[in-house]
Backbone atoms as SQL, in Angstrom:
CREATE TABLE atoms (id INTEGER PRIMARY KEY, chain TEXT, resi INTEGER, resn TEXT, atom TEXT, x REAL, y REAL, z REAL);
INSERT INTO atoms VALUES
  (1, 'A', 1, 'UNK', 'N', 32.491, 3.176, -25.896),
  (2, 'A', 1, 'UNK', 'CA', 31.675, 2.453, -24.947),
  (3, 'A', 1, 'UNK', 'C', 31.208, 1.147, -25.589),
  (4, 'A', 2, 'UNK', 'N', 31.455, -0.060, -25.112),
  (5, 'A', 2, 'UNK', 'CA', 31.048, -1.296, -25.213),
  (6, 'A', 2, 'UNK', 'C', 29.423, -1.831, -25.120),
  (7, 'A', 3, 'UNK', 'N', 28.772, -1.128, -26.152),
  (8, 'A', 3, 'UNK', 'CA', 27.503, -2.066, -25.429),
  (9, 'A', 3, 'UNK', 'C', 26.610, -2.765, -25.830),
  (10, 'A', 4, 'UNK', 'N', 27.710, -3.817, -26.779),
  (11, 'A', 4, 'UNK', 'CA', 27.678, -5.334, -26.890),
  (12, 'A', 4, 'UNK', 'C', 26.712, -6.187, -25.858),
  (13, 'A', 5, 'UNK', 'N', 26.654, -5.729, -24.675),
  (14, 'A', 5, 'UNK', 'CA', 25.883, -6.677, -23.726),
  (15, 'A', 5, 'UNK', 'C', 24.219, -6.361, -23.632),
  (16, 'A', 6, 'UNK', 'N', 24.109, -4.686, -24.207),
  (17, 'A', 6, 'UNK', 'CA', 22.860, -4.183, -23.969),
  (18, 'A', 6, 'UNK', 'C', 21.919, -4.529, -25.277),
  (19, 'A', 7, 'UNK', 'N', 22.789, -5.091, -26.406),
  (20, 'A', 7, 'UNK', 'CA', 21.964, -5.329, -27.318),
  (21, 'A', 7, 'UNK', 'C', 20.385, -6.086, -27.776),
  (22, 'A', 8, 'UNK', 'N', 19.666, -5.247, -28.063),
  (23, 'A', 8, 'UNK', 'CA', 18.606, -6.760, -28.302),
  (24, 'A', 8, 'UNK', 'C', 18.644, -7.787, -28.419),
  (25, 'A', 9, 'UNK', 'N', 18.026, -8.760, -28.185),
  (26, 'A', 9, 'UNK', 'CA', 18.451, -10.199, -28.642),
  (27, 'A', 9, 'UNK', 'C', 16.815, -11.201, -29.295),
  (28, 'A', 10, 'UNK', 'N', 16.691, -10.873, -30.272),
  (29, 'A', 10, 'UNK', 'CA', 15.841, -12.081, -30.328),
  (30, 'A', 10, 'UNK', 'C', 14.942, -13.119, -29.604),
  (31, 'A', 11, 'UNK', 'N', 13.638, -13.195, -29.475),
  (32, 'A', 11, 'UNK', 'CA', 13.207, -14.248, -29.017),
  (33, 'A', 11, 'UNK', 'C', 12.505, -15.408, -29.957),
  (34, 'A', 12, 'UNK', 'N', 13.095, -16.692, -29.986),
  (35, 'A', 12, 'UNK', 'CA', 11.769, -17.335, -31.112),
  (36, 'A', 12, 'UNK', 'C', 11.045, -17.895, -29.589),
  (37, 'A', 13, 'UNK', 'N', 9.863, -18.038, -30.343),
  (38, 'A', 13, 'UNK', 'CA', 9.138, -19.330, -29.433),
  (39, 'A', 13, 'UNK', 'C', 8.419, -20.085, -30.809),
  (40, 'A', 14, 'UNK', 'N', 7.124, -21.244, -31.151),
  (41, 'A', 14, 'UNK', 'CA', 7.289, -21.850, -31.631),
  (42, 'A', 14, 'UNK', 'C', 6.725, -21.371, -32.577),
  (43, 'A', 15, 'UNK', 'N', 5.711, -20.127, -33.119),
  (44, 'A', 15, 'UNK', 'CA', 5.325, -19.486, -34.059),
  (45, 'A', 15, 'UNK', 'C', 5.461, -18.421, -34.430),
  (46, 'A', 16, 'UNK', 'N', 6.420, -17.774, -33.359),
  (47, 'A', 16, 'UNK', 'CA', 6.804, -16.350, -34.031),
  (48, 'A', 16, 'UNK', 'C', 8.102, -15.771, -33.090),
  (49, 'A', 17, 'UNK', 'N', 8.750, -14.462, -33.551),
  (50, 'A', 17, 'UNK', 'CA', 10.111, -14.241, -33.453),
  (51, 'A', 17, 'UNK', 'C', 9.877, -12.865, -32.372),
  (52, 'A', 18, 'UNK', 'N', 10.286, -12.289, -31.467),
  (53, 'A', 18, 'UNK', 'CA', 9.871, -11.402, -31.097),
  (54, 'A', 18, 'UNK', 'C', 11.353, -10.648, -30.104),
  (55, 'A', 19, 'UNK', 'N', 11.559, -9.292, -30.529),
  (56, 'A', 19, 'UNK', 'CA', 12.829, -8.168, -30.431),
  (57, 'A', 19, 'UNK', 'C', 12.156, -7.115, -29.232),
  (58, 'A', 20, 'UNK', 'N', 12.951, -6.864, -28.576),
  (59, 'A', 20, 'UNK', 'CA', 12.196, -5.678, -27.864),
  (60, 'A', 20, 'UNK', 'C', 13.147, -4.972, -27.368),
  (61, 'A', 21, 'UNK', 'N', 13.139, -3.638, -27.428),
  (62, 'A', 21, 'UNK', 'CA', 14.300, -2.502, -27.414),
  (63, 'A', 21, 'UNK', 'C', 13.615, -1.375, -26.824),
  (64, 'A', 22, 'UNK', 'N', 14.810, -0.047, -25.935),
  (65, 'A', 22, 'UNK', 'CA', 14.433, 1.194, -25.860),
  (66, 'A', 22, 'UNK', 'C', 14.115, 1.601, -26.794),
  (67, 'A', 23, 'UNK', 'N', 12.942, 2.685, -26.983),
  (68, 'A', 23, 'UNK', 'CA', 12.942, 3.242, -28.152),
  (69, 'A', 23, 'UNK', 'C', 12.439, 4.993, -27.341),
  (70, 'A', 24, 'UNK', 'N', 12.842, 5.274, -26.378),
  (71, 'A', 24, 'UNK', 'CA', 12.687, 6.553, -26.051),
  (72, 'A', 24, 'UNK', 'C', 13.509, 7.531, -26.084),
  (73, 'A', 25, 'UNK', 'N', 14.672, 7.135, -26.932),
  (74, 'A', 25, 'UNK', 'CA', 15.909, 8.120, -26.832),
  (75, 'A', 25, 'UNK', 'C', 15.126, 9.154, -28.203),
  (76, 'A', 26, 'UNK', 'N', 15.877, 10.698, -27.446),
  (77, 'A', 26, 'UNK', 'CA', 15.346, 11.761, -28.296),
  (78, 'A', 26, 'UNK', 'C', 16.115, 11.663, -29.901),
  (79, 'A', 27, 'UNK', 'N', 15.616, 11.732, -31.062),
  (80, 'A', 27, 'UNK', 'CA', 16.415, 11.863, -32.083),
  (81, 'A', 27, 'UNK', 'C', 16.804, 10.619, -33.168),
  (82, 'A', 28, 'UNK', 'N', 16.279, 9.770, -32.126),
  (83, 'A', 28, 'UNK', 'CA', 17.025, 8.478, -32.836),
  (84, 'A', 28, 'UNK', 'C', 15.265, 7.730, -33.443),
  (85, 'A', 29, 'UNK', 'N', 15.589, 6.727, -34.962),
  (86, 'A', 29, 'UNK', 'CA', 14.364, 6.777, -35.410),
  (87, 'A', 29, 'UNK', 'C', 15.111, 5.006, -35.904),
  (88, 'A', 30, 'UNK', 'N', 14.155, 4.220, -34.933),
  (89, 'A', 30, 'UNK', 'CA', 13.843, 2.991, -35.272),
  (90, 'A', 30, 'UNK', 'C', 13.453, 2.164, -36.081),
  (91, 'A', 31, 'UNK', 'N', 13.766, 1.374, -37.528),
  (92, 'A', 31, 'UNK', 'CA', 13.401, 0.391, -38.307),
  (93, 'A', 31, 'UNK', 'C', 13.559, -1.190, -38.050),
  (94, 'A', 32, 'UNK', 'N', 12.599, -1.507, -37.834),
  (95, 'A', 32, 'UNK', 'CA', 13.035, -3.086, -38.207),
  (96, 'A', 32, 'UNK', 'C', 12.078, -3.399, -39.006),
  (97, 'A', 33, 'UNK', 'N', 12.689, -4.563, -39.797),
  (98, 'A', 33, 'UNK', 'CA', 12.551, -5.354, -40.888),
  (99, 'A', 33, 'UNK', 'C', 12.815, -6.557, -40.906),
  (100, 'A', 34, 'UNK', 'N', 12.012, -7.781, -41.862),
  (101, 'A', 34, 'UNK', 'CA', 12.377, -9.046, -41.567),
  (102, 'A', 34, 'UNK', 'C', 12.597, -9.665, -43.134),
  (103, 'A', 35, 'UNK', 'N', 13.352, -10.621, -43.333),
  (104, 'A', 35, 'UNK', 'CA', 13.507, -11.311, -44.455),
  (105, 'A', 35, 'UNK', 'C', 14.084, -12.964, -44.430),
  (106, 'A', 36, 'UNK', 'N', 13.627, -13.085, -45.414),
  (107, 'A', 36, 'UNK', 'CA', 13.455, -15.121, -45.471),
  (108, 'A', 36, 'UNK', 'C', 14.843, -15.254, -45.950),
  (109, 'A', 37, 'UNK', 'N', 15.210, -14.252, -46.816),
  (110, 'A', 37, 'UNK', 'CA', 16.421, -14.607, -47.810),
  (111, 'A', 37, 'UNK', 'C', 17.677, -13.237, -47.871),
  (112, 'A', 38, 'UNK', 'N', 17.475, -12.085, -46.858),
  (113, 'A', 38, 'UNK', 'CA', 18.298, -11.275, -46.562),
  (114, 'A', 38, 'UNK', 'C', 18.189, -10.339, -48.072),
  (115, 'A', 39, 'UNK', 'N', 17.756, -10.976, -49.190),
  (116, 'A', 39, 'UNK', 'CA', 17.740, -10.336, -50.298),
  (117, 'A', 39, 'UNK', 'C', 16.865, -8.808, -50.527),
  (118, 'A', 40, 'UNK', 'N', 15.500, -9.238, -49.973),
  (119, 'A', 40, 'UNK', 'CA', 14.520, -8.380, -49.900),
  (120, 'A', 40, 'UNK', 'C', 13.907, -7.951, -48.822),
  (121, 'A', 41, 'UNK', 'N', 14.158, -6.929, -47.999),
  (122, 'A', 41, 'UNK', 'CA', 13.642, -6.552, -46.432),
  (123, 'A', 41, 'UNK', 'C', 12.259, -6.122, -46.567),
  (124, 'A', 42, 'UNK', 'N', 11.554, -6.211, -45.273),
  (125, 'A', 42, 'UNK', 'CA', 10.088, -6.490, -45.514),
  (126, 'A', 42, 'UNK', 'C', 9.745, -5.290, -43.961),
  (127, 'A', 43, 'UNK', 'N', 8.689, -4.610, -44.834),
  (128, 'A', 43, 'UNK', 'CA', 8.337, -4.132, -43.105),
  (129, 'A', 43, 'UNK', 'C', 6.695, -4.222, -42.877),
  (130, 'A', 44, 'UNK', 'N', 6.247, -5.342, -44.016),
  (131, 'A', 44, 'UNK', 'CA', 4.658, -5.560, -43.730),
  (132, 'A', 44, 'UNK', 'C', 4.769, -7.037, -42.616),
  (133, 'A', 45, 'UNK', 'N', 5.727, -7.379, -42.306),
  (134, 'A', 45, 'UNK', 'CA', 5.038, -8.582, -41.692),
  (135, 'A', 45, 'UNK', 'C', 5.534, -8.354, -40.051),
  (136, 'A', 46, 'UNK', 'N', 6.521, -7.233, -39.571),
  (137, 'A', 46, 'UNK', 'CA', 6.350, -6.529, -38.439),
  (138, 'A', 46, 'UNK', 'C', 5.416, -5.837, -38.167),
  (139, 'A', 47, 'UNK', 'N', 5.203, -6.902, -36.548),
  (140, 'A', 47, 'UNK', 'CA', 4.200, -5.998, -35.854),
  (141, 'A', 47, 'UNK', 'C', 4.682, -5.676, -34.586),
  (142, 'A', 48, 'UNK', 'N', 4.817, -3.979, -34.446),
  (143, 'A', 48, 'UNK', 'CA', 5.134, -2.709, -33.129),
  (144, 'A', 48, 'UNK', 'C', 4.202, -3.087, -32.100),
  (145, 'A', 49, 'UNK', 'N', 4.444, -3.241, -31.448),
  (146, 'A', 49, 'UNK', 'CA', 3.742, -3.149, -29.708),
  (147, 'A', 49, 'UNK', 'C', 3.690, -1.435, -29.892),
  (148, 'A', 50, 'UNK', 'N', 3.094, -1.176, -28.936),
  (149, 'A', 50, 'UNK', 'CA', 3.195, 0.213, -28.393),
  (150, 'A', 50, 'UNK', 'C', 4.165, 0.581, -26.823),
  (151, 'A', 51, 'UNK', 'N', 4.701, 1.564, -27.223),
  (152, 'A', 51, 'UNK', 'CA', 5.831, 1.966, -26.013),
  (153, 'A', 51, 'UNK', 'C', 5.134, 1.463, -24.316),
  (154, 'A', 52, 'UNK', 'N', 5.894, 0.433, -23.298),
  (155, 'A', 52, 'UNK', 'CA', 5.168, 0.588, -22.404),
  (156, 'A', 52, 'UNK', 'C', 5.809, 1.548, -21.275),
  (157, 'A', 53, 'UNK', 'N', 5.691, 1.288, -19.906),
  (158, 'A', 53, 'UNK', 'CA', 5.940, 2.521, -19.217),
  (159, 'A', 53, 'UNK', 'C', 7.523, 2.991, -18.965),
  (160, 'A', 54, 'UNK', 'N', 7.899, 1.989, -19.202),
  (161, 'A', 54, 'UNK', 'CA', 9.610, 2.481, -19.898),
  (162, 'A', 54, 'UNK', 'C', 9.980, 2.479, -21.013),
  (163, 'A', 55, 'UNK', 'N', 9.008, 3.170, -22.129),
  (164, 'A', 55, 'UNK', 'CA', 9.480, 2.732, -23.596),
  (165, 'A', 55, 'UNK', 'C', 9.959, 2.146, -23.983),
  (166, 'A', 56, 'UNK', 'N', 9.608, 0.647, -23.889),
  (167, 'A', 56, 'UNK', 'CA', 10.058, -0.333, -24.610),
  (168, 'A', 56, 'UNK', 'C', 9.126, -0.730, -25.360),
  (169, 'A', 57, 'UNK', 'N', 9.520, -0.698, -26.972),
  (170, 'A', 57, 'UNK', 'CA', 8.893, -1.490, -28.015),
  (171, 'A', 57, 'UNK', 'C', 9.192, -2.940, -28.149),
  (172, 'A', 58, 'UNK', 'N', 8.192, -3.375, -28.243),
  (173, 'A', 58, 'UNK', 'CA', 8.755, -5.532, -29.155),
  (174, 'A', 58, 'UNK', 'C', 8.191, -5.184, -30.156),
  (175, 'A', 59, 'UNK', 'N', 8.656, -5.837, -31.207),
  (176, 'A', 59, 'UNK', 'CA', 8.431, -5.913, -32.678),
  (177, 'A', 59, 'UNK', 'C', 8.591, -7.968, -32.734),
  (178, 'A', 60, 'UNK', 'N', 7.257, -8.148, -33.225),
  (179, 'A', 60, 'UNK', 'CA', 6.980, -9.759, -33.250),
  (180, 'A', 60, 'UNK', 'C', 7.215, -9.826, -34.743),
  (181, 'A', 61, 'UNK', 'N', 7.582, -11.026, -35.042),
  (182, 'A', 61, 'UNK', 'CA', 7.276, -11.289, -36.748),
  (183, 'A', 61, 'UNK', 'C', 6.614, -12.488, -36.708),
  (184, 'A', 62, 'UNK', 'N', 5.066, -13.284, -37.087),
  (185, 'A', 62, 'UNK', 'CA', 4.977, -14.626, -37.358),
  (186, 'A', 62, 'UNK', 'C', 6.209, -15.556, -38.269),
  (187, 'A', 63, 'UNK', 'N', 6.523, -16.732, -37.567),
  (188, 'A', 63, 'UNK', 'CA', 7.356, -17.288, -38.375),
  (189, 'A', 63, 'UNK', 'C', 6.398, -18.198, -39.477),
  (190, 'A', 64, 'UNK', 'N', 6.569, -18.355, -40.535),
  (191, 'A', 64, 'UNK', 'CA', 5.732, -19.383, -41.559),
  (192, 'A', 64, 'UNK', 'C', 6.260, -20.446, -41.932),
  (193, 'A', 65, 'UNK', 'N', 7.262, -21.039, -41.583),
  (194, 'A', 65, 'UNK', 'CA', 8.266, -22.403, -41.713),
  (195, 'A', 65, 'UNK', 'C', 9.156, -21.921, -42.465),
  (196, 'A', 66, 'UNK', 'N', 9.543, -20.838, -42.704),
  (197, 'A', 66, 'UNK', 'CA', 10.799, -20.300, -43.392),
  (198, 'A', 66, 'UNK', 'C', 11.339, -19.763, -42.406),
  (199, 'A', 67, 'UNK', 'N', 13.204, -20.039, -42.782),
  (200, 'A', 67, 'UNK', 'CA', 13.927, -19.281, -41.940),
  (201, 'A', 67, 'UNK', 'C', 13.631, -17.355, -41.534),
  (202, 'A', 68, 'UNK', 'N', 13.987, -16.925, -40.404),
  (203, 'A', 68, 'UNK', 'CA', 13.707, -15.529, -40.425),
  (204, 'A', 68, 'UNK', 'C', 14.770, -14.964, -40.094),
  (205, 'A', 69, 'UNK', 'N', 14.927, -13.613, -40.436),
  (206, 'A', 69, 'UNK', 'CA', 16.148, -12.941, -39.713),
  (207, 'A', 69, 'UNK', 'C', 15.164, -11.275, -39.475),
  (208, 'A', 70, 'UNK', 'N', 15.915, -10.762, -38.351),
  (209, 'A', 70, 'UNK', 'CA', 15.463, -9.262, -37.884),
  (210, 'A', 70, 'UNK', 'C', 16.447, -8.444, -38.152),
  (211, 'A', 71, 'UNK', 'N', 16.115, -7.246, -38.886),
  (212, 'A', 71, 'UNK', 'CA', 17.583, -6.447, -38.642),
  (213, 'A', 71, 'UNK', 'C', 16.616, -5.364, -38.112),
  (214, 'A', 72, 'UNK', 'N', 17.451, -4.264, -37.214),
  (215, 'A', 72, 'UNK', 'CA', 17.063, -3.690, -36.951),
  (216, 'A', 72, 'UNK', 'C', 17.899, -2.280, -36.659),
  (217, 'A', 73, 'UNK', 'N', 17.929, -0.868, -36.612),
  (218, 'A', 73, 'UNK', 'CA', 18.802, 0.246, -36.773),
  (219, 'A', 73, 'UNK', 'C', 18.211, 1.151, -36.696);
């Protein structure tokens, strides 16, 4: 199954980065993480929303004038 199209996608706006995904499937256990340099993954500067009425989480990161990247799995 292809589902390339359902993927998260990133939002920047002008101070911070923000992901938002199902997270109600039974079994399955969500990380994201952010890093300036891909070297060292970070999970203090994500911040979880709480599930809303269709379990969907956003996970925001402030951007600080450094590049950002999200991984998430």
């Amino acid at each position: 199954m292809n589902l390339s199209g359902s993927m998260p996608v990133p939002v920047f706006d002008v101070d911070q980065m923000s992901l938002s995904f199902y997270a109600g499937a039974a079994g399955i256990t969500y990380v994201v993480e952010t890093s300036t340099r891909l070297a060292k993954l970070e999970h203090d500067r994500v911040t979880l929303s709480g599930p809303d009425a269709n379990q969907i989480l956003t996970a925001t990161v402030n951007l600080d004038g450094q590049a950002a990247s999200c991984a998430w799995w």
